[in-house]
N, C-alpha and C positions, 0 to 999 in steps of 0.2 A: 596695070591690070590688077584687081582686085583678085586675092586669095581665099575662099573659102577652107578653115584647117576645122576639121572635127575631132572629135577626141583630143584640143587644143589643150589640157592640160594634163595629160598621160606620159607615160615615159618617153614616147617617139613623138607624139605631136606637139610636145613641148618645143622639142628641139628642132620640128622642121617650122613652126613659129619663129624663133631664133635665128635659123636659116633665112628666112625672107625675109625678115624684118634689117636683118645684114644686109642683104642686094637693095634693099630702099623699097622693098614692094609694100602696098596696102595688103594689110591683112585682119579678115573678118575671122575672130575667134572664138567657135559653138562651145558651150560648156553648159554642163546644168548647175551651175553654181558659180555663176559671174562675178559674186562679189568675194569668194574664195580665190580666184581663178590665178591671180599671183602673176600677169603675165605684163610685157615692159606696156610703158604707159602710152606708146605709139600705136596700140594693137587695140584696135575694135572688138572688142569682149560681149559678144550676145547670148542669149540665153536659150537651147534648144536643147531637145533630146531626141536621137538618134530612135529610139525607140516608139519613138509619138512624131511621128512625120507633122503633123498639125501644128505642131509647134515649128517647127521652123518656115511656115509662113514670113516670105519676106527675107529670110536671109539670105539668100542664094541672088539677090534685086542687084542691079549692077555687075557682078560676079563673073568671069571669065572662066576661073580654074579651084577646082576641089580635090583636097586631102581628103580621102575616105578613109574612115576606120571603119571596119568592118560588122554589121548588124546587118545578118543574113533575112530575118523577118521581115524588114522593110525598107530594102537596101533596095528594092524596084521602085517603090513608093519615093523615097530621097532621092534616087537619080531620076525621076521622069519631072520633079520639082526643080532639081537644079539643071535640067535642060531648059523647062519649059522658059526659066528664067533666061537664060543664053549662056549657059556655065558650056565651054567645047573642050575644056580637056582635066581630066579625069587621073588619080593616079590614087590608088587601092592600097592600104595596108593588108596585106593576104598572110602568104604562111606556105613555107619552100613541102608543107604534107599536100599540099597542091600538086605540086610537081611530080610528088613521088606516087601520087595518086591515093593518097591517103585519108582525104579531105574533103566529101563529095556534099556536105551540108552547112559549113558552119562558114569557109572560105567563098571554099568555089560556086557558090551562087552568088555571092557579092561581085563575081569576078564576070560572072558572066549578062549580070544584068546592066553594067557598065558597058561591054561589048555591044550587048546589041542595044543601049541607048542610042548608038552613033556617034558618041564621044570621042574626042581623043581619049586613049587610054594606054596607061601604062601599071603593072601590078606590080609590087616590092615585098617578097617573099620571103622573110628572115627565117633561117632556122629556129636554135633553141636562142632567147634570149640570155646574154649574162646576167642584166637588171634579174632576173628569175633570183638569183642567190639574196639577192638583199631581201626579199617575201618569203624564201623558205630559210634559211640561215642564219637571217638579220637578230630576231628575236632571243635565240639560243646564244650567240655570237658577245650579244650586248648585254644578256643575263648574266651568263655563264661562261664566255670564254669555250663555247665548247660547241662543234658540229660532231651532230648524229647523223652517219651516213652509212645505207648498207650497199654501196657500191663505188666503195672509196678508188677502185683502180681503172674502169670504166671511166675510158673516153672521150670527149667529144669537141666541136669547135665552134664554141658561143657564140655571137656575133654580140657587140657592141653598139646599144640605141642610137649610139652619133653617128655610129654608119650609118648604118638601117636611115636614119633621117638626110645623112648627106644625098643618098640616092633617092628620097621622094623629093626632096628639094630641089635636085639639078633635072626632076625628070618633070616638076610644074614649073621649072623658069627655064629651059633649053629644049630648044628640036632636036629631033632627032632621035624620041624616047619612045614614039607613039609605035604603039604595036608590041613593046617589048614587055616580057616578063623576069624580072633582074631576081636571082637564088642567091642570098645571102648568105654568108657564114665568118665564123671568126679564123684567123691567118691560119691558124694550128692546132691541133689535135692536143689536149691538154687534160687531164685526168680529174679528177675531184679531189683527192686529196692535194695536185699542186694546186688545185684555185685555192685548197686552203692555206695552200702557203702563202700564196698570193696575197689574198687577205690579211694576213698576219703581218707581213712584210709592209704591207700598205696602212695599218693603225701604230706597227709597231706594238707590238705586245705578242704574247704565244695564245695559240688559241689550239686547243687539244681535239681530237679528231677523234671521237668516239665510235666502232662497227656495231649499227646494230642490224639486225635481221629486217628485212620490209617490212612485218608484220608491226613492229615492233617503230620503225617510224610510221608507216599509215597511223597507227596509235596517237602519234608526238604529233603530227601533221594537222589531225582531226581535231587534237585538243590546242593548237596554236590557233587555228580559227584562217578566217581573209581568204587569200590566194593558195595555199598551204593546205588546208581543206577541202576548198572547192577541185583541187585537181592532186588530189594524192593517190587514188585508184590508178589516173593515167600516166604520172611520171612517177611512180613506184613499179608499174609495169601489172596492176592487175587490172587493167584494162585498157583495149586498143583505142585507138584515135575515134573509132564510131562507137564507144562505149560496149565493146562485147567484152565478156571474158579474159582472162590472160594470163600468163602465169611471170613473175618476177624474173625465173632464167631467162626466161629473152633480153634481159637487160644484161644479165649477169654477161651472158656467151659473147657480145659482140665482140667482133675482133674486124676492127677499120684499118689495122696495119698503117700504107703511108697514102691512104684518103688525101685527096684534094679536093676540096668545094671550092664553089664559085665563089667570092667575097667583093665588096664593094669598089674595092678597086681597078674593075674593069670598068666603073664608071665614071670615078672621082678621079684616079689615077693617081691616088693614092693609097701605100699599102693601108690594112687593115687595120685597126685598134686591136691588141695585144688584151688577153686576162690580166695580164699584169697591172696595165696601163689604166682598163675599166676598174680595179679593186681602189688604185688609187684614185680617181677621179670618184670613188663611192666610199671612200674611207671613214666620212661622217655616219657615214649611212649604218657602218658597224661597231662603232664608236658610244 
């Protein structure tokens, strides 16, 4: 049964490529830049953008099962194409601010027009990604040997992109999935300054861990440019998940004590991917 992966060469859709292409399945892979697209030479590499539904006339022809990345504008438009084609089961890259009820425009319409297509469907709901440190971190890291962070003791439990993909994977090649919404996160609760150790530990070299006030990375952030820009008001904390107002102490104050999220191992059945474990698997990356 043929695979439709979108966002096929992003950090997760890469890897649930890799996933299928392991079990032996046909897999058709949408990118806007096919001849960039770098992926193994068994993989069907077509050319569409998620954004321009018109363009992906035709790809969804044959097609069983769709990896969606998430494109709220015209995420009704894509799935009424890949039904129309005979695509029956459906599995969502979403975002666990869903869950929490955080999310009411950028997820969870993608979440809901897959539902009432009539599709099988299953959504995979990552928290914060760990890939996230190599877009803010990466640059200063490889310059300078040096992260600026103004909330070095702050918390939290990243999840790792090979999870996050082992569960869209087992949930477009196994029954069993349809109906569920699986909340990702990484095994334990981990602080920023150990991810920097992490990192350190995983190039081998010291990397110095500079405090500076938010103001003062929004600053760093806006002039690094990419990812790091585009979202520095909201993981700097001056601004919530729907773009209002906000002030940085709400990051500072958390206090998650011995938090347990849900992680992918109630799917895989395998524990989690460790910070540790993602630094080294991304050790070029800060190199």
């Amino acid at each position: 049964m043929t695979t439709v992966v979108t966002g096929a060469t992003g950090g997760v859709g890469r890897h649930v490529v890799d996933r299928l292409v392991a079990a032996g399945e046909p897999v058709r892979a949408v990118t806007r830049r096919p001849d960039t697209a770098g992926l193994p030479a068994e993989v069907a590499v077509v050319a569409g953008d998620l954004a321009e539904p018109a363009t992906l006339d035709r790809v969804f022809d044959g097609a069983e099962r769709l990896y969606l990345f998430p494109v709220a504008a015209t995420a009704g438009e894509v799935v009424a194409r890949a039904r129309a084609a005979g695509v029956h089961r459906i599995v969502v890259l979403s975002s666990g601010a869903v869950t929490a009820g955080l999310d009411p425009s950028f997820h969870l319409p993608v979440e809901q027009a897959v539902e009432r297509s009539g599709a099988q469907w299953t959504h995979v709901r990552p928290g914060e990604f760990m890939l996230n440190k190599v877009w803010l971190w990466g640059p200063s890291i490889r310059a300078e040997r040096v992260v600026r962070e103004p909330f070095p003791d702050v918390e939290w439990c990243p999840v790792h992109e090979q999870d996050i993909a082992d569960v869209a994977a087992a949930a477009l090649l196994d029954d069993g999935h349809a109906g569920r919404a699986y909340d990702l996160n990484g095994p334990r609760l981990v602080s920023r300054r150990d991810q920097v150790r992490a990192i350190a530990e995983a190039i081998g070299e010291a990397i110095r861990l500079e405090v500076v006030t938010p103001h003062r990375a929004r600053e760093l952030y806006r002039e690094q440019g990419g990812f790091a820009a585009a979202n520095a008001d909201f993981l700097l904390g001056f601004e919530d998940y729907a773009g209002n107002d906000a002030t940085p102490d709400a990051i500072e104050s958390l206090d998650l004590g011995a938090l347990t999220l849900p992680t992918a191992e109630a799917v895989t059945g395998r524990p989690a991917r460790t910070f540790a474990e993602w630094a080294r698997d991304h050790a070029a990356d800060f190199r």
